[in-house]
MIMIKE-616268 format. One record per residue (C-alpha): residue number from 0; residue in three letters; y, x, z. Coordinates in steps of 0.05 Angstrom, whole numbers, plus 5000, padded with zeros to 4 digits. Layout:
N
PT  num  residuo     Y     X     Z
PT  NUM      Ala     Y     X     Z
...
This chain:
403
PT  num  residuo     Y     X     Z
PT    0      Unk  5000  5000  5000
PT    1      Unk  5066  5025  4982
PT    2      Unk  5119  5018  5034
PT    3      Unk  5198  5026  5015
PT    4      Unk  5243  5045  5071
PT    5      Unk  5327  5021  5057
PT    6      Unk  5362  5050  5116
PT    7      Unk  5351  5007  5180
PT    8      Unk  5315  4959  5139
PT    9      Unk  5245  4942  5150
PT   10      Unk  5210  4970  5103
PT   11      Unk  5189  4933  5034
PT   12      Unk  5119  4926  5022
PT   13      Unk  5107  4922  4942
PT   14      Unk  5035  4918  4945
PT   15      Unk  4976  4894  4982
PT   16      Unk  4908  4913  4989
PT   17      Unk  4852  4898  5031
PT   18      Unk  4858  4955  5074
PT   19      Unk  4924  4928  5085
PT   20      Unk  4882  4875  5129
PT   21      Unk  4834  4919  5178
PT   22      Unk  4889  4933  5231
PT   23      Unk  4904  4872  5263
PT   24      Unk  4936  4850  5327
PT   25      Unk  4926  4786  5353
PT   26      Unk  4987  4754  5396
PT   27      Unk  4973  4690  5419
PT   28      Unk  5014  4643  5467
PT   29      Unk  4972  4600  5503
PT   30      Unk  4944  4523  5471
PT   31      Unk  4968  4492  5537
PT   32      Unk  4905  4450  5579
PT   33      Unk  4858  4479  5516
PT   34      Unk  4862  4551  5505
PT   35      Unk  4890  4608  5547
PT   36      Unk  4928  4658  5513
PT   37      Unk  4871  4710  5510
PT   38      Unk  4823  4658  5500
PT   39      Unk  4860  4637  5439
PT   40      Unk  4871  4708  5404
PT   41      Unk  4800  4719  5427
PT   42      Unk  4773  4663  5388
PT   43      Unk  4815  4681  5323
PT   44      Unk  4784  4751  5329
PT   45      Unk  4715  4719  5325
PT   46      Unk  4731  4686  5261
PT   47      Unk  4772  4748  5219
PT   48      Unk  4709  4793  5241
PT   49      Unk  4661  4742  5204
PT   50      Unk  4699  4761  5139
PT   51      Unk  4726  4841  5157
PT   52      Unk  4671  4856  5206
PT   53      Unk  4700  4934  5212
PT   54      Unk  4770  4914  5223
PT   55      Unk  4803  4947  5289
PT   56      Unk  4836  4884  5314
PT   57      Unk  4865  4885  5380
PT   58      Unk  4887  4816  5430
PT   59      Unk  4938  4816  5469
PT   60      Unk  4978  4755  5501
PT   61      Unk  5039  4720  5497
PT   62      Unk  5080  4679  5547
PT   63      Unk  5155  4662  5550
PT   64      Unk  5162  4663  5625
PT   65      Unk  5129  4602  5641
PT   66      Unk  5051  4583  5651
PT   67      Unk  5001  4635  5627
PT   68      Unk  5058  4693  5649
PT   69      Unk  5020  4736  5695
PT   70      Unk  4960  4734  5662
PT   71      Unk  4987  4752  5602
PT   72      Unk  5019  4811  5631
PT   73      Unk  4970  4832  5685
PT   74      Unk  4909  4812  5619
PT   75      Unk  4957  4864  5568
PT   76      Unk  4966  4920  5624
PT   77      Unk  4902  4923  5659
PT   78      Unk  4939  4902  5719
PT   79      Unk  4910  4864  5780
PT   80      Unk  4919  4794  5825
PT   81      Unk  4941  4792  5888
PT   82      Unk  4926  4721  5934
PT   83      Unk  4968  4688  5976
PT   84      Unk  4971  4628  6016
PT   85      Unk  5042  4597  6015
PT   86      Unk  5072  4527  6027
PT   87      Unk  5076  4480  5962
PT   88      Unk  5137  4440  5941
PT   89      Unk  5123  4395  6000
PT   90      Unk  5102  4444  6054
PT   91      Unk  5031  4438  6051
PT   92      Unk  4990  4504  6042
PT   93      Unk  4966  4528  5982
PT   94      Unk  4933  4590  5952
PT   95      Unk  4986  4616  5900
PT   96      Unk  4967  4687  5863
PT   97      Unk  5008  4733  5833
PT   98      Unk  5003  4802  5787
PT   99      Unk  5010  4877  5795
PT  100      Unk  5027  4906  5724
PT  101      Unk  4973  4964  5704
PT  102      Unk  4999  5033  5725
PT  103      Unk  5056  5013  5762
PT  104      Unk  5079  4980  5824
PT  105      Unk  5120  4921  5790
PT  106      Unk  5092  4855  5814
PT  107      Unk  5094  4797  5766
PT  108      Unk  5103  4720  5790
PT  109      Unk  5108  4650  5763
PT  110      Unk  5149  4618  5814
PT  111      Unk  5109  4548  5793
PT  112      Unk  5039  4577  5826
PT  113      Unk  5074  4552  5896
PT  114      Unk  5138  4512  5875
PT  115      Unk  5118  4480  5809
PT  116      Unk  5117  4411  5783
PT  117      Unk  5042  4418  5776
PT  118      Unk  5023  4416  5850
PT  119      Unk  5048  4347  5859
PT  120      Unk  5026  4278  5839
PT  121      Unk  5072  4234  5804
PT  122      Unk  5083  4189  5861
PT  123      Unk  5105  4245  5908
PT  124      Unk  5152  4286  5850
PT  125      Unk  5232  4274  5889
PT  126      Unk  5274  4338  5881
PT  127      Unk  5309  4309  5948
PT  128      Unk  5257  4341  5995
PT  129      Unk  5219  4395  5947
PT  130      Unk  5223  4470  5968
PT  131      Unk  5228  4523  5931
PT  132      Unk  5201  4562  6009
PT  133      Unk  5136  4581  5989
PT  134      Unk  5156  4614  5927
PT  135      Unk  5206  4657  5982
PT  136      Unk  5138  4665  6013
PT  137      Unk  5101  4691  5956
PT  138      Unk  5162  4750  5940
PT  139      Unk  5158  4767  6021
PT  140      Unk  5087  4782  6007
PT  141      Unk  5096  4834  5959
PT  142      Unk  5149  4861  5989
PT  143      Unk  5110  4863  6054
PT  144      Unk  5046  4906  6009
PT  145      Unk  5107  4952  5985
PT  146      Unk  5121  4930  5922
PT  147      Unk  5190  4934  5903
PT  148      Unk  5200  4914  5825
PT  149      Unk  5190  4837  5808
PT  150      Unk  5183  4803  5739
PT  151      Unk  5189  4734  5748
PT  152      Unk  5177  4672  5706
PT  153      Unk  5214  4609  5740
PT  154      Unk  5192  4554  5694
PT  155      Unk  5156  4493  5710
PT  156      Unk  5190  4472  5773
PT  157      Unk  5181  4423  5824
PT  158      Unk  5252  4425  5857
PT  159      Unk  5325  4422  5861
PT  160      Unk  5347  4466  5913
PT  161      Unk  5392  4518  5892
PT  162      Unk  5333  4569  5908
PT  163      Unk  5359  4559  5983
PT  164      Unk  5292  4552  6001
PT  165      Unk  5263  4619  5972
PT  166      Unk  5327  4656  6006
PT  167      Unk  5303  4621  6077
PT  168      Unk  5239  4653  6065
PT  169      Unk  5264  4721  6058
PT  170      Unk  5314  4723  6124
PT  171      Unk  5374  4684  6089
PT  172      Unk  5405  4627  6149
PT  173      Unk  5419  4565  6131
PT  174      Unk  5452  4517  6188
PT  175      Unk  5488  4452  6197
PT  176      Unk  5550  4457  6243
PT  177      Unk  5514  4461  6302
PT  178      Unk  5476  4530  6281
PT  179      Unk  5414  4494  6265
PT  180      Unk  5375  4511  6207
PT  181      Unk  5379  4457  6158
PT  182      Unk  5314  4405  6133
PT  183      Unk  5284  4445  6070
PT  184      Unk  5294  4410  6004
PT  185      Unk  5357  4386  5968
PT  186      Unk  5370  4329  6023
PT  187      Unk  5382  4386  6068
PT  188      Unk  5437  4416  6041
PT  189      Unk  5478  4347  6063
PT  190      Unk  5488  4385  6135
PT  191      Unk  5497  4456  6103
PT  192      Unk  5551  4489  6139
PT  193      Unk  5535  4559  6148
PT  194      Unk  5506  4610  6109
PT  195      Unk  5488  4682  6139
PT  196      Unk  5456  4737  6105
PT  197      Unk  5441  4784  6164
PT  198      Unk  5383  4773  6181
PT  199      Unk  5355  4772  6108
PT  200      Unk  5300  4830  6089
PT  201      Unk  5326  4900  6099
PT  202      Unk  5279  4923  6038
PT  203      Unk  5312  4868  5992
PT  204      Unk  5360  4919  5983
PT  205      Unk  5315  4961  5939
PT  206      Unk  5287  4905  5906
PT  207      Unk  5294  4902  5834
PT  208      Unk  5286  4836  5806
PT  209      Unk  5277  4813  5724
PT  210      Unk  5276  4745  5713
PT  211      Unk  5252  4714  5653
PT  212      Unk  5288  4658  5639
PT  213      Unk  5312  4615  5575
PT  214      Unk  5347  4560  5604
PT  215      Unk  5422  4568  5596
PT  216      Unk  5448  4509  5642
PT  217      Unk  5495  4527  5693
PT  218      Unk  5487  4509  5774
PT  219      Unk  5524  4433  5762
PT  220      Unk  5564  4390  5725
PT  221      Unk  5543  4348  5662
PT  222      Unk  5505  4412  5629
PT  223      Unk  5474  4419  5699
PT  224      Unk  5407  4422  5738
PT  225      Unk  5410  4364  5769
PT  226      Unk  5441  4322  5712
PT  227      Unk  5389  4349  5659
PT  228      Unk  5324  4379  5693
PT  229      Unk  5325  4331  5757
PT  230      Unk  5304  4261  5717
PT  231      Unk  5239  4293  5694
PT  232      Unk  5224  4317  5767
PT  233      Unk  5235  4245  5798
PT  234      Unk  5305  4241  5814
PT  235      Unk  5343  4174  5811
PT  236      Unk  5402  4166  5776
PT  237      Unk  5438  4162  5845
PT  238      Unk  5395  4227  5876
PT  239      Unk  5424  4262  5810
PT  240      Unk  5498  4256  5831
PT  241      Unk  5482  4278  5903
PT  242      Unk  5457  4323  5882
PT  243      Unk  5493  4359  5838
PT  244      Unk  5559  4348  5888
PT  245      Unk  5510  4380  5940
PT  246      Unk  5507  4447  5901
PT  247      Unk  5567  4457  5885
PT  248      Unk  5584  4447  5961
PT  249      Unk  5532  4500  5970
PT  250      Unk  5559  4545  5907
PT  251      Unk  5628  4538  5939
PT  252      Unk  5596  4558  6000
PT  253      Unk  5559  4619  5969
PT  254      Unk  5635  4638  5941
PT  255      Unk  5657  4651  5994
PT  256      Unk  5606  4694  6034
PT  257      Unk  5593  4738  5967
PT  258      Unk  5661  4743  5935
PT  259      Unk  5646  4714  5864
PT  260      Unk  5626  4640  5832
PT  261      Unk  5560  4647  5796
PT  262      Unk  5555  4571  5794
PT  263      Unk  5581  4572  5719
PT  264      Unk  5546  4626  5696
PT  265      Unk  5488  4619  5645
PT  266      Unk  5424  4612  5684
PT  267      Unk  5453  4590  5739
PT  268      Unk  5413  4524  5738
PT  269      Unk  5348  4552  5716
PT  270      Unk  5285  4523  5758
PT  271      Unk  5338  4471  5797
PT  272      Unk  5386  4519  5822
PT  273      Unk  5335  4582  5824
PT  274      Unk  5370  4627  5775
PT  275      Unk  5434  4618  5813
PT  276      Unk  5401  4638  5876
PT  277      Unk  5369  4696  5838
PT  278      Unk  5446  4710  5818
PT  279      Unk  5483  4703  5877
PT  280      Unk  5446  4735  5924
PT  281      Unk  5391  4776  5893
PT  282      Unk  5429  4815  5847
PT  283      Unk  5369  4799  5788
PT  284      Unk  5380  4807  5714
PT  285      Unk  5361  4737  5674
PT  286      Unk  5333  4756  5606
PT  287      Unk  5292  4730  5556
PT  288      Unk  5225  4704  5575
PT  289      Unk  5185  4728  5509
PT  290      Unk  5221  4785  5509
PT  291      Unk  5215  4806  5575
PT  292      Unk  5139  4788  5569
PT  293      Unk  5136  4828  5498
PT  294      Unk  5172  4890  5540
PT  295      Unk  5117  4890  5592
PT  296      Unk  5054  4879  5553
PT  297      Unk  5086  4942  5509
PT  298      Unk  5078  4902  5436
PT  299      Unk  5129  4932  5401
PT  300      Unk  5076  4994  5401
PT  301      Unk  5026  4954  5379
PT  302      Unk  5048  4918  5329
PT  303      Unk  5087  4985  5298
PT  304      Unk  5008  5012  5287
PT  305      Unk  4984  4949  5251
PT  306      Unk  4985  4922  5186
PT  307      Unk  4987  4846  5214
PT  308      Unk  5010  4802  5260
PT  309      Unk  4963  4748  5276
PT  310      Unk  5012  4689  5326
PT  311      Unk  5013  4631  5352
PT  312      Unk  5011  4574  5398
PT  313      Unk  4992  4499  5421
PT  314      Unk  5045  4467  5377
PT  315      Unk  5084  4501  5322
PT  316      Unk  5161  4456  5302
PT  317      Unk  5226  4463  5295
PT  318      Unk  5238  4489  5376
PT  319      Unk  5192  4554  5357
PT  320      Unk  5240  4588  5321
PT  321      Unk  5291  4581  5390
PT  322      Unk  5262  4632  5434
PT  323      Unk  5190  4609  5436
PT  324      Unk  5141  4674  5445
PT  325      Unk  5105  4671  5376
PT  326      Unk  5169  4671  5331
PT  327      Unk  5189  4726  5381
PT  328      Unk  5136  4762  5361
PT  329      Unk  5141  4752  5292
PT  330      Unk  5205  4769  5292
PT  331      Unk  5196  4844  5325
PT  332      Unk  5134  4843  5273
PT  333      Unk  5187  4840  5212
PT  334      Unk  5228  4895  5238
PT  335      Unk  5168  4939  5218
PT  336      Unk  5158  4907  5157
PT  337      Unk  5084  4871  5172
PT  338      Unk  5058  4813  5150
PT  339      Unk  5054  4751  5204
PT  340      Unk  5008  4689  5198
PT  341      Unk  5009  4630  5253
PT  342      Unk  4953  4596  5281
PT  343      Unk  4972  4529  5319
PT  344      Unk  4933  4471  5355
PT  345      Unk  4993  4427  5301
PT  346      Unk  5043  4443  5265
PT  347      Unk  5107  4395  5257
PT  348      Unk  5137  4384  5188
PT  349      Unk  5206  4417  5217
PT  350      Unk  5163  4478  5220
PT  351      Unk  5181  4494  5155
PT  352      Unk  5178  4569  5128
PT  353      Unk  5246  4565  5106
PT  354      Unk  5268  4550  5185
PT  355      Unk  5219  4609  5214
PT  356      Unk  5229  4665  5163
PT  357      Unk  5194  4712  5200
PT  358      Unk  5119  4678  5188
PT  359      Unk  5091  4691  5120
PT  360      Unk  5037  4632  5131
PT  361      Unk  5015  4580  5176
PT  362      Unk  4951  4541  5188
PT  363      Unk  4935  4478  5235
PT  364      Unk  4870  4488  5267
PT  365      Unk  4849  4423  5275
PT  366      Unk  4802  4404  5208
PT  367      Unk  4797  4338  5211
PT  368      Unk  4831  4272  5245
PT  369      Unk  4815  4262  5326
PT  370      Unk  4836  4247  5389
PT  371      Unk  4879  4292  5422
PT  372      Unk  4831  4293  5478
PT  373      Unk  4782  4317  5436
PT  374      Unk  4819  4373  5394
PT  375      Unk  4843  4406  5465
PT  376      Unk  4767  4406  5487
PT  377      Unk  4767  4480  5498
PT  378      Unk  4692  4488  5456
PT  379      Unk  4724  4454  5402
PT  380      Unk  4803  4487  5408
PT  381      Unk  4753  4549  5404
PT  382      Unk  4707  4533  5349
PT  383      Unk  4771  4508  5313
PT  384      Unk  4806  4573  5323
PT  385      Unk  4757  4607  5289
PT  386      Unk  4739  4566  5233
PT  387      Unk  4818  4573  5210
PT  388      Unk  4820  4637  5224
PT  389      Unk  4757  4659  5183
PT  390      Unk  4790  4621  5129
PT  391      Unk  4854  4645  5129
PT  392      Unk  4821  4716  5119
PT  393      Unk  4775  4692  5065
PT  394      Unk  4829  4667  5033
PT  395      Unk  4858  4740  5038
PT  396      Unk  4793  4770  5009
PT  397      Unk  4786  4719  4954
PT  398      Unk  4854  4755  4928
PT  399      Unk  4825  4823  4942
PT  400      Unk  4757  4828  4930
PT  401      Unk  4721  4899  4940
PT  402      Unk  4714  4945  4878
């Protein structure tokens, strides 16, 4: 294959061969309650070594800071888990685990494994008394085993309170007039008169934390938390005003003790308030969740060594191709000039190859009409996987057929 290098530009490939096809890395996101993200890039491996059974294909895993995060990371780096048990949204224990990256001492956390959405049934979602403490609990934990570097995915949340809870949890006072600490939850910031940071972890000062987080919404207002995220979590219509006029109480609050008003900033309103605690009082850096997940599974080197790109993800539309880990992906793929092909549990009609430039093909999995039930049976998500993918590689073979 000839390879034509303009500048900064990635290179332009003139001609293909088959050879062109026998380094492959697989990137997958996960097919959410179907396929994990290894399982996924696992199963299209199976299928492209039925056609090129001596290509060097290597899976790794996506994630954009949500679900399937840590095991993406830990999965990619040959990292470890670490158990816990912490208090869930409502204060009841739970087992939460959380990752050690391979070779280093960075732990890696989805703040949803003891604060998320997931824990709770539908009846008891209400952002007014969920708690973002156990997640606190989780980061003490790590701290407490000496780890000092944090990666942190904050979606999927359960709750709505300004990340006061998670700052209890670490040695941060919160009190009503009298100097009592305030009820946990949103409903307890009502009484919040007094916030103190002395008695907050000494090591939190050497704690480094990167949070991966895509949300842009600030702390309050009609672009807020509360306004957009807390209907989905169970909030009425009036626990959505009180509680967006109880953070910015608190944010006026928090203005005061540290100097500055983060409340606007973008972020800020990330996991109900979370990324504005992150802000104000952890001094964390909010970045891109695929990118910060591409950064710590090391991809970029991967994908520089390959000849394709092999992506994908439960459901490919128009919302891919803004921020979503496969386009990502295919995206850093392009800027070495390599060819990129999708696998998806659907594909939308708005996920048209003129809206994601960066994918040279894509291919639905699912062969023929079901219920959804059925296509996200994870034998059959599997078995579907590699049918498509076996096919799509075929389909490369047909147009290169050995001398």
């Amino acid at each position: 294959m000839k390879e034509t290098d303009h500048g900064n530009a990635a290179p332009v490939r003139e001609a293909l061969s088959e050879e062109d096809f026998m380094k492959i890395v697989i990137a997958m996101d996960s097919f959410k309650g179907s396929l994990s993200a290894m399982e996924a890039g696992e199963a299209a491996r199976d299928g492209i070594l039925r056609v090129y059974p001596d290509a060097e294909i290597e899976v790794a895993a996506l994630a954009d800071g949500g679900e399937g995060t840590v095991r993406a990371i830990v999965g990619a780096t040959g990292g470890r888990l670490e158990r816990v048990t912490v208090h869930d949204p409502l204060g009841r224990t739970v087992e939460a685990e959380y990752g050690v990256i391979g070779g280093t001492q960075t732990a890696v956390m989805e703040m949803a494994e003891a604060s998320g959405l997931t824990l709770l049934s539908e009846e008891e979602r209400d952002p007014m008394r969920t708690s973002t403490f156990g997640f606190g609990e989780m980061i003490a934990d790590a701290i407490g085993k000496g780890y000092r570097d944090f990666v942190i995915g904050i979606g999927g949340s359960a709750t709505n309170d300004g990340g006061f809870g998670m700052l209890r949890a670490l040695g941060f006072a919160f009190s009503d007039e009298k100097g009592n600490p305030i009820t946990l939850g949103a409903e307890g910031l009502r009484d919040l008169a007094r916030i103190e940071k002395d008695g907050a972890l000494a090591t939190l000062s050497e704690c480094r934390f990167t949070v991966a987080c895509d949300v842009k919404n600030p702390l309050c207002g009609e672009n807020g938390c509360s306004a957009v995220f807390g209907p989905q979590k169970g909030a009425s219509p009036a626990a959505v005003k009180e509680m967006d006029a109880l953070l910015s109480r608190y944010a006026a609050l928090t203005a005061e003790l540290i100097g500055a008003d983060l409340s606007a900033y973008e972020g800020s309103g990330a996991a109900g308030g979370l990324g504005f605690a992150f802000l104000a009082y952890l001094n964390a850096s909010l970045r891109s969740g695929a990118q910060t997940v591409i950064e710590a599974t090391s991809l970029a080197e991967k994908i520089r060594e390959a000849d394709v790109l092999i992506t994908g993800e439960g459901r490919l539309d128009f919302q891919s191709s803004m921020g979503k880990a496969p386009v990502e992906a295919a995206k850093l793929a392009k800027q070495y000039g390599k060819r990129v092909i999708a696998l998806a549990g659907s594909v939308s009609d708005s996920a048209s190859l003129s809206r994601i430039r960066e994918i040279d093909a894509f291919f639905p999995i699912v062969g023929a009409p079901c219920p959804l039930a059925e296509a996200m049976e994870t034998e059959n998500a599997r078995r579907n996987m590699a049918r498509t993918a076996e096919q799509a590689f075929r389909l490369v073979k047909a147009f290169h057929p050995a001398e």
